[in-house]
C-alpha positions as MATLAB code, in Angstrom:
seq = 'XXXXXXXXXXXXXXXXXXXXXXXXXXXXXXXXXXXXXXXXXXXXXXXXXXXXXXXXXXXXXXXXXXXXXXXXXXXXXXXXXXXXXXXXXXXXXXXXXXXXXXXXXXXXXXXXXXXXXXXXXXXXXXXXXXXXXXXXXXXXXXXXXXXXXXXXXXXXXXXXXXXXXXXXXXXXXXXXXXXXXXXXXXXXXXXXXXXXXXXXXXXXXXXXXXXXXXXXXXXXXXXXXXXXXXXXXXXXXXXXXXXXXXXXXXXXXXXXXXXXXXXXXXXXXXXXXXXXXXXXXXXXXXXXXXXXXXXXXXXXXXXXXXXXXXXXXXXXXXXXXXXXXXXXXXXXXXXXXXXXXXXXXXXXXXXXXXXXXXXXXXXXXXXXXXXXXXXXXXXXXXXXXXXXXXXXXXXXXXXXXXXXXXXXXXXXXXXXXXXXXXXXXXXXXXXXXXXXXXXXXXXXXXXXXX';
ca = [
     146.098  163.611  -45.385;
     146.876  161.256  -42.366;
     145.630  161.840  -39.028;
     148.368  160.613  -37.270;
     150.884  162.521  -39.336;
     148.233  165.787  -38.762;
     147.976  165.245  -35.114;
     151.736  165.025  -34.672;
     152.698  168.304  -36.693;
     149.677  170.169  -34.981;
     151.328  168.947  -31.521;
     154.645  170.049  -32.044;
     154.015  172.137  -34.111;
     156.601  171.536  -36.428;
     156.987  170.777  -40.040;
     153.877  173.213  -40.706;
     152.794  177.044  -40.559;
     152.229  177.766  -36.796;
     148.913  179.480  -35.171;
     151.419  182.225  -34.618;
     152.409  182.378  -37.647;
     148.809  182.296  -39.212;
     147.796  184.974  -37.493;
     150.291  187.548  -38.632;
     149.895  186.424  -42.158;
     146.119  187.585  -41.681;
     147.254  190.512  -39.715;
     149.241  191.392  -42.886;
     146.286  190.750  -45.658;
     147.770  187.393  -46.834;
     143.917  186.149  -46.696;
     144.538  184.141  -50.048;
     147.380  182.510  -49.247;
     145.874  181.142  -46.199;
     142.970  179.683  -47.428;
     145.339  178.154  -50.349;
     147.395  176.667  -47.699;
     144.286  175.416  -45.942;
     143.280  173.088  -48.554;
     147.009  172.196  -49.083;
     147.318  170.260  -45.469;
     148.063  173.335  -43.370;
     145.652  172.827  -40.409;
     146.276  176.109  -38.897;
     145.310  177.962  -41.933;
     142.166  175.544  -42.004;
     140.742  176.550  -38.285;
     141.665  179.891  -38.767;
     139.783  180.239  -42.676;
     136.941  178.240  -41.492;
     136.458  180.571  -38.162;
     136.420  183.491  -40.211;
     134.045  182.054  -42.564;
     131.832  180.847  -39.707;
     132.127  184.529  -37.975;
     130.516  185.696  -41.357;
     127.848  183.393  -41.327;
     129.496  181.350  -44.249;
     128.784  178.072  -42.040;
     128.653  175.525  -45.591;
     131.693  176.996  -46.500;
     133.737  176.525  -43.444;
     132.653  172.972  -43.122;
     133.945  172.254  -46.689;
     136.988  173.794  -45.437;
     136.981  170.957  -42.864;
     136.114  168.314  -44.927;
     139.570  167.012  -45.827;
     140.540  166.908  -42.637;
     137.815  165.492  -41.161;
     137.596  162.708  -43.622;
     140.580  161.400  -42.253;
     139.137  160.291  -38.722;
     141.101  162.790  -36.982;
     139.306  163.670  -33.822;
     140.607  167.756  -33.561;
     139.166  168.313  -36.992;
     135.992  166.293  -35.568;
     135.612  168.885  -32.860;
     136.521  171.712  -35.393;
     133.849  170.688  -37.393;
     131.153  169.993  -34.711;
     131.523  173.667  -33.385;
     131.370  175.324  -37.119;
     127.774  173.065  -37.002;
     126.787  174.504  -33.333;
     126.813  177.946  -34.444;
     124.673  177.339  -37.486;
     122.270  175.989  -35.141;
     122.396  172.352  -35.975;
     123.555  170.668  -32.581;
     122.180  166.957  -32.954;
     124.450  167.161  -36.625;
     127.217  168.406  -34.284;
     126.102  165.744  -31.407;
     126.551  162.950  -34.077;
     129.424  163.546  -35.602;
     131.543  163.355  -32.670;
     129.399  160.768  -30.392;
     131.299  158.401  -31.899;
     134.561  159.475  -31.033;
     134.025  158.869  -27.276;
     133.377  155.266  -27.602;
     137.152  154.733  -27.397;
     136.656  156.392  -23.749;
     139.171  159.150  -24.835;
     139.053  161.927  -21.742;
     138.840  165.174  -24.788;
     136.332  163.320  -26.390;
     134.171  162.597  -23.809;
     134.496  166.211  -22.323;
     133.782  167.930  -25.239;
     130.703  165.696  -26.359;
     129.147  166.211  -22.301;
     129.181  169.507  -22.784;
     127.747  169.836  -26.319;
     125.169  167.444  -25.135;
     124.716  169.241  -21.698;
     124.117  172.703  -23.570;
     121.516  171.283  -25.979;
     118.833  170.219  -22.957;
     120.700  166.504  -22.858;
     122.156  166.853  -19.585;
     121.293  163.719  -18.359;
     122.693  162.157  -21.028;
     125.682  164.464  -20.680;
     126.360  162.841  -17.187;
     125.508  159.502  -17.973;
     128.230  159.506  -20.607;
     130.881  160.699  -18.217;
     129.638  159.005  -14.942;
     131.758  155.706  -15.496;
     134.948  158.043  -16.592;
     134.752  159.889  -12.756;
     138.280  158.513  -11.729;
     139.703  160.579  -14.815;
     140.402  164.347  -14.121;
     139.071  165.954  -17.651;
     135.418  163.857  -17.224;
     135.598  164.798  -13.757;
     135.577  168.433  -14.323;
     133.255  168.233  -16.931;
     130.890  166.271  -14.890;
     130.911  168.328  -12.087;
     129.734  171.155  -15.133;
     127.372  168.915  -16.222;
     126.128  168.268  -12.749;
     124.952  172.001  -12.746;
     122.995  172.029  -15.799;
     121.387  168.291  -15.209;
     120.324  169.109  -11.217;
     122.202  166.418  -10.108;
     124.692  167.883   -7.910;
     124.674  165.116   -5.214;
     125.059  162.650   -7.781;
     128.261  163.715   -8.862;
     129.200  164.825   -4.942;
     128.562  161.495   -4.108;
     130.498  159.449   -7.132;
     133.663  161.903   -5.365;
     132.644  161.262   -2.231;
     133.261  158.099   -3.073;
     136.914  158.014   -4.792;
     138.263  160.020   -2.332;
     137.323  157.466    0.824;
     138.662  154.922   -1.829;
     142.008  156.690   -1.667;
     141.576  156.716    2.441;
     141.137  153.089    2.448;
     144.199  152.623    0.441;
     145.856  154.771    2.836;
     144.934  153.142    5.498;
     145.665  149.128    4.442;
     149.436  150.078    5.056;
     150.678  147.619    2.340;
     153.191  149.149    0.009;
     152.706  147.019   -2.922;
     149.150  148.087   -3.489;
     148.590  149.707   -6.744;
     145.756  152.147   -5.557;
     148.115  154.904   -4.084;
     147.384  158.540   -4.971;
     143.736  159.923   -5.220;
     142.114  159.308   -8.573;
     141.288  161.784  -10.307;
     143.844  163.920   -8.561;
     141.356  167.077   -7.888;
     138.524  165.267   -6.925;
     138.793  167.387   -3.567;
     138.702  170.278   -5.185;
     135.874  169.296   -7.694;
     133.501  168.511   -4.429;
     134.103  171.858   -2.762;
     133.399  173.325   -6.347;
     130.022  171.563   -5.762;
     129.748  172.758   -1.593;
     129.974  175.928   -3.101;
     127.778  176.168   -5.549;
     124.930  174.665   -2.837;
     125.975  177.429   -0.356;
     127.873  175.335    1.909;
     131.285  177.276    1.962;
     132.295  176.187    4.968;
     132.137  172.297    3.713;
     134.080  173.505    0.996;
     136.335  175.468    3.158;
     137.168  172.521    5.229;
     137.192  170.116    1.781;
     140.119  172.280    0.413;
     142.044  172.269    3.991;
     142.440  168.856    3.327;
     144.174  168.840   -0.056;
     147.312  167.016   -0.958;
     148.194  169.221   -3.698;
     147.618  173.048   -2.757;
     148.550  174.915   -5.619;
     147.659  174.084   -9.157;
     149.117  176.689  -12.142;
     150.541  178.727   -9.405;
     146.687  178.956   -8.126;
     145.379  178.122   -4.375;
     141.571  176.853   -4.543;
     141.500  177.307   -0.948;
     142.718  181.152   -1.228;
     140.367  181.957   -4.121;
     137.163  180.978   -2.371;
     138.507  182.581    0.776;
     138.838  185.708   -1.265;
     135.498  185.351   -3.315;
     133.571  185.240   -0.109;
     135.582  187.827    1.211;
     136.823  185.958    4.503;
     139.619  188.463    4.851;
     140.338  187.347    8.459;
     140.897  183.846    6.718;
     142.756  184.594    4.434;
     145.291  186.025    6.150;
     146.127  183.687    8.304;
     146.112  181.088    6.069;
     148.648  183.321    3.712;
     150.994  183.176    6.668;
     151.605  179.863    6.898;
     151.179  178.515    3.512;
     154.387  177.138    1.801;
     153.957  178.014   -1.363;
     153.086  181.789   -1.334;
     150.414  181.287   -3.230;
     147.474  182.527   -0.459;
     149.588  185.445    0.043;
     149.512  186.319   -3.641;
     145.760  186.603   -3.689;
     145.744  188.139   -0.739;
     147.984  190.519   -2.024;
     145.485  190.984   -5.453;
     142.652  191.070   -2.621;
     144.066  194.141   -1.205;
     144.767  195.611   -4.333;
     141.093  195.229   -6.022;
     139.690  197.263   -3.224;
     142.561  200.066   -3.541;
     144.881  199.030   -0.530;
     147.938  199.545   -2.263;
     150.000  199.659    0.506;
     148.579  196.648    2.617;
     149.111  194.528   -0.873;
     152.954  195.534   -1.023;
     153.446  194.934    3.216;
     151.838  191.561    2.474;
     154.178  190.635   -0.175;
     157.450  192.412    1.535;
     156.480  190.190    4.292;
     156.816  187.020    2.345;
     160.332  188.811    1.025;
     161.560  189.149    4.859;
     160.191  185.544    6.032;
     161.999  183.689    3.484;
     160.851  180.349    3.579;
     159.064  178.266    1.294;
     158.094  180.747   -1.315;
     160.726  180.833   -4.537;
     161.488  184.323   -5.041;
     158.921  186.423   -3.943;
     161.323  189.524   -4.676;
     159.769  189.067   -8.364;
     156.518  189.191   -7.158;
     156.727  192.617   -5.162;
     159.252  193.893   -7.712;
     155.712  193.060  -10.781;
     153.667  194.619   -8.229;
     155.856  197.830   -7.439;
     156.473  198.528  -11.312;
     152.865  198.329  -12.088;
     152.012  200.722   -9.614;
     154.347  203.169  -11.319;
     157.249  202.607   -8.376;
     160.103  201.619  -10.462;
     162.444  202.668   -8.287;
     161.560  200.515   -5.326;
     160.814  197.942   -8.010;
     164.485  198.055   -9.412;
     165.765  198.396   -5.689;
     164.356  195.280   -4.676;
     165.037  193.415   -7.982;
     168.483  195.044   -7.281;
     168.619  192.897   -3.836;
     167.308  189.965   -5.072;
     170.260  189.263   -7.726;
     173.316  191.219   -5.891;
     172.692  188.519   -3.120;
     172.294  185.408   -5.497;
     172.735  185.857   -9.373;
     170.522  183.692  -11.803;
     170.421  184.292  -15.599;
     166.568  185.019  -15.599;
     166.307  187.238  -12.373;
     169.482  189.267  -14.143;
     167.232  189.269  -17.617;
     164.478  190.749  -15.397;
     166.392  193.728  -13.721;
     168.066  194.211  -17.496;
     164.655  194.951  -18.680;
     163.295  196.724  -16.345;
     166.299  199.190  -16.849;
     165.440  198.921  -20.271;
     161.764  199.288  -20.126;
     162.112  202.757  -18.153;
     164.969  203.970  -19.957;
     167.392  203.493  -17.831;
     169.558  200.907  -20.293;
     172.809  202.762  -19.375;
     172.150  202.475  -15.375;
     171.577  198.853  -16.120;
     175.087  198.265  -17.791;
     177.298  199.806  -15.156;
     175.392  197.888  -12.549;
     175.584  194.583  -14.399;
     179.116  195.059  -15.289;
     180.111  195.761  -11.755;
     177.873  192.466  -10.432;
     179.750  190.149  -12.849;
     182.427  192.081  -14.608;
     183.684  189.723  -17.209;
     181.383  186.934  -16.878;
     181.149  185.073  -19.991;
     177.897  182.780  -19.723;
     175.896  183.205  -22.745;
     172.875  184.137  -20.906;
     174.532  186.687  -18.351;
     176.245  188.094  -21.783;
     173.209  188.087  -23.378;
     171.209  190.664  -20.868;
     174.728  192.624  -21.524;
     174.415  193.107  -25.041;
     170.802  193.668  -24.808;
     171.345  196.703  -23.053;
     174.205  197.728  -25.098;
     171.468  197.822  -28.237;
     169.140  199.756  -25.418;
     171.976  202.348  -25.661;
     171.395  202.865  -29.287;
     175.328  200.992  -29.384;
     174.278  198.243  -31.765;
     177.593  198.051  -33.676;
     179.226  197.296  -30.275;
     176.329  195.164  -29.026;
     176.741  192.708  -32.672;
     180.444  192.774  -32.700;
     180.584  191.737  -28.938;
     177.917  188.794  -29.924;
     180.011  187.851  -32.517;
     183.658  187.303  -30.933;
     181.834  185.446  -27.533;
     182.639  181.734  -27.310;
     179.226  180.959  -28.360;
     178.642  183.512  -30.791;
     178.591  181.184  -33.057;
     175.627  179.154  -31.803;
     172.118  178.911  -33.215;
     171.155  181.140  -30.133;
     173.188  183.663  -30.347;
     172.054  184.152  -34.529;
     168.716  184.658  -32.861;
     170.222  187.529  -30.371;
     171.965  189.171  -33.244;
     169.447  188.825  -35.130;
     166.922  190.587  -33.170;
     169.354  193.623  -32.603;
     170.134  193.924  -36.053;
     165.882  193.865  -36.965;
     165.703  196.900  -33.793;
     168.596  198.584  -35.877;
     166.251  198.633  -39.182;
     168.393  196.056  -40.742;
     165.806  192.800  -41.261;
     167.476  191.679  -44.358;
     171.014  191.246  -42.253;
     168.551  189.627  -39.569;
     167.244  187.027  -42.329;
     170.897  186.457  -43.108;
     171.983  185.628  -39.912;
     169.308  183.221  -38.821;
     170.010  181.540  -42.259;
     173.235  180.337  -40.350;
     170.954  178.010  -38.593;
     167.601  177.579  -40.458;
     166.437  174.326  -38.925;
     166.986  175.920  -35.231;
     165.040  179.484  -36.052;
     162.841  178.562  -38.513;
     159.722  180.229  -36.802;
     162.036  183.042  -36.656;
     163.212  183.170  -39.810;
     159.678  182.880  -40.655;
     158.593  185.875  -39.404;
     161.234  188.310  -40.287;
     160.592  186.706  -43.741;
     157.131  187.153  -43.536;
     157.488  190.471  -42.842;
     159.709  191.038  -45.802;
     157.116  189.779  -48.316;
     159.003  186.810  -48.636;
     156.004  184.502  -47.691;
     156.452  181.551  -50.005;
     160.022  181.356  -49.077;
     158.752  181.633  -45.189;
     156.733  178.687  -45.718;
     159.086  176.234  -47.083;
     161.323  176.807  -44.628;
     158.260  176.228  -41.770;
     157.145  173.136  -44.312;
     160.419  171.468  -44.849;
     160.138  167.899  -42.525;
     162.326  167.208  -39.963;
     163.401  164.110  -38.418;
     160.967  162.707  -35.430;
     162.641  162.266  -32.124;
     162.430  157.853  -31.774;
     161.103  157.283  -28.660;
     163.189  154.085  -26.878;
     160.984  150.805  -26.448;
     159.127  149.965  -22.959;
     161.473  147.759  -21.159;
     160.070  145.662  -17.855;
     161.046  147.689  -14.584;
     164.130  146.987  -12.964;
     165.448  148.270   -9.531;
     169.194  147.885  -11.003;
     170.747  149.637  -13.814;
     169.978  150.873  -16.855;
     167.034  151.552  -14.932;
];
């Protein structure tokens, strides 16, 4: 084994048997053929094996599982092997096998080791390691954890403290060739008011987050969430009004909702529907909301709206399955037929023939994937393929995604898998494939090729 060539598969996962993948093999008894595959290169099957064995108390076992792999140097088996020794109860083994690893000053490593050290009464340690790593975003957070457990909350407020009125200064000296721009790490604003927070003083962390350059992080609003944890309703609202992003008016929305005002939740979010500005399709939003509430009607009528007015490919793939999800498939094809009768884009044709296999028409729904301009395409193998497995023909699917095995080989996989055909499954997921080469790093240049 390599690490490099173990840490690149596991990455991409390509070139190996997928977590997915893994699991359904388990899910379908295949127990020996994991752990076979485990000691055969297949990290996957490794974790998985050696967190079963570890879930059964087999804790020698599962690190010989490991062994292999960790014998290479490679850090994920490192931290694999580190938590298999945690829950035997041996946490200074675990602390010194990876200690090591976070001399190189790798963010993962370092993270990982804090908190290991942190939950072991080594807290002090813990934040020692990370202290000097503050301007990086994954120490950062785990310092600010750390921070908790050590009693050493102003330390770490204050090491933020002081990075953010290093970005101010920067800010302020007005030269545009300095190369301090930005705030390092990037939440460090956020990470403080964590800490205001936790010491009571929400309105310090309030005013911390209303001074953000980034707002929204994972379509999340730090600012909204504490509003709403410390139910500052009055807050909240008006700060859901006027943010761009919609974000604030999403939680208030799930505010609402959590404390049974159905109706306030869907005014808030037709509101953001009506104001149209700065918030990318809210329609989906209500339209979620309405359908899990058991008001598919409205739900389709406003999904209905949204794509009459402006057509995309994934807002028409929503309404098509929400017409399919409520049985409705037929409704769904006269109304996408007469909102782009004859439109041949593979993904508008796509939702078509979808709902034609809704209809129970999956002759139709094949033979019209077959005769499109790209029916002929690696992607459209996978459509047909999937209405010929709903049909109770997986053998025909297998066939057609063998049109393009390199393209649907996780697939393939699958439908194989669930055919018995695992060894054949495998090779397919096994055979290599040619790495992308990345082009060299040139010196920047303001004229072209840039």
């Amino acid at each position: 084994m390599d690490a490099e060539d173990l840490d690149y598969r596991t990455r991409t996962q390509s070139g190996c048997i997928p977590p997915h993948l893994v699991t359904r093999l388990l899910d379908l008894g295949h127990h020996e053929m994991v752990e076979a595959w485990a000691a055969d290169g297949e990290w996957f099957c490794a974790r998985e094996h050696a967190r079963s064995l570890t879930a059964r108390d087999r804790h020698a076992e599962a690190l010989r599982i490991l062994d292999p792999y960790l014998a290479t140097g490679w850090w994920t088996a490192a931290e694999a092997a580190a938590e298999v020794l945690e829950e035997w109860g041996k946490a200074e083994e675990a602390i010194a096998l990876v200690r090591p690893h976070t001399e190189g000053g790798g963010t993962l490593e370092l993270a990982f080791c804090a908190r290991l050290l942190a939950r072991h009464a080594r807290a002090d340690e813990a934040f020692s390691l990370l202290a000097p790593h503050v301007a990086e975003w994954i120490p950062a957070e785990a310092l600010v954890e750390v921070a908790a457990v050590a009693g050493r909350d102003e330390d770490a407020a204050d090491l933020l403290t002081a990075r953010i009125r290093a970005r101010h200064d920067c800010d302020h000296c007005g030269s545009p060739s300095c190369g301090r721009g930005g705030l390092t790490p990037w939440n460090a604003v956020e990470l403080l008011a964590q800490i205001r927070e936790r010491q009571g003083r929400i309105d310090d962390a309030v005013a911390l987050l209303r001074t953000r350059d980034t707002t929204s992080v994972n379509n999340r609003d730090r600012l909204a969430d504490l509003l709403a944890r410390h139910d500052r309703f009055d807050e909240l609202a008006d700060y859901a009004r006027v943010e761009h992003h919609g974000h604030a008016a999403t939680r208030l929305a799930e505010w609402l909702e959590e404390r049974g005002d159905v109706e306030g939740a869907i005014t808030v979010l037709r509101n953001r529907v009506d104001a149209r500005t700065g918030f990318s399709h809210p329609d989906v939003h209500l339209a979620q909301f309405l359908e899990r509430h058991g008001r598919v009607d409205q739900a389709i009528t406003v999904m209905r709206a949204l794509v009459d007015d402006h057509p995309e490919d994934w807002t028409v793939s929503m309404l098509c399955t929400l017409y399919t999800d409520h049985g409705r498939a037929r409704e769904g094809l006269a109304h996408l037929d007469d909102l782009i009768p004859g439109r041949q884009d593979w993904e508008f044709f796509r939702s078509r023939i979808t709902l034609l296999a809704a209809c129970g028409l999956h002759e139709e729904a094949i033979a019209q994937a077959r005769t499109h301009p790209e029916g002929d395409s690696s992607y459209a193998a996978w459509t047909i393929a999937e209405i010929l497995a709903d049909a109770g023909r997986p053998e025909e699917a297998v066939t057609e995604l063998e049109r393009h095995p390199d393209a649907n080989s996780e697939v393939l996989a699958r439908y194989l898998i669930d055919l018995g055909r695992i060894e054949e499954a495998v090779a397919h997921l096994r055979r290599p494939r040619p790495r992308p080469l990345w082009p060299a790093a040139t010196t920047d240049t303001d004229t072209p090729p840039f």
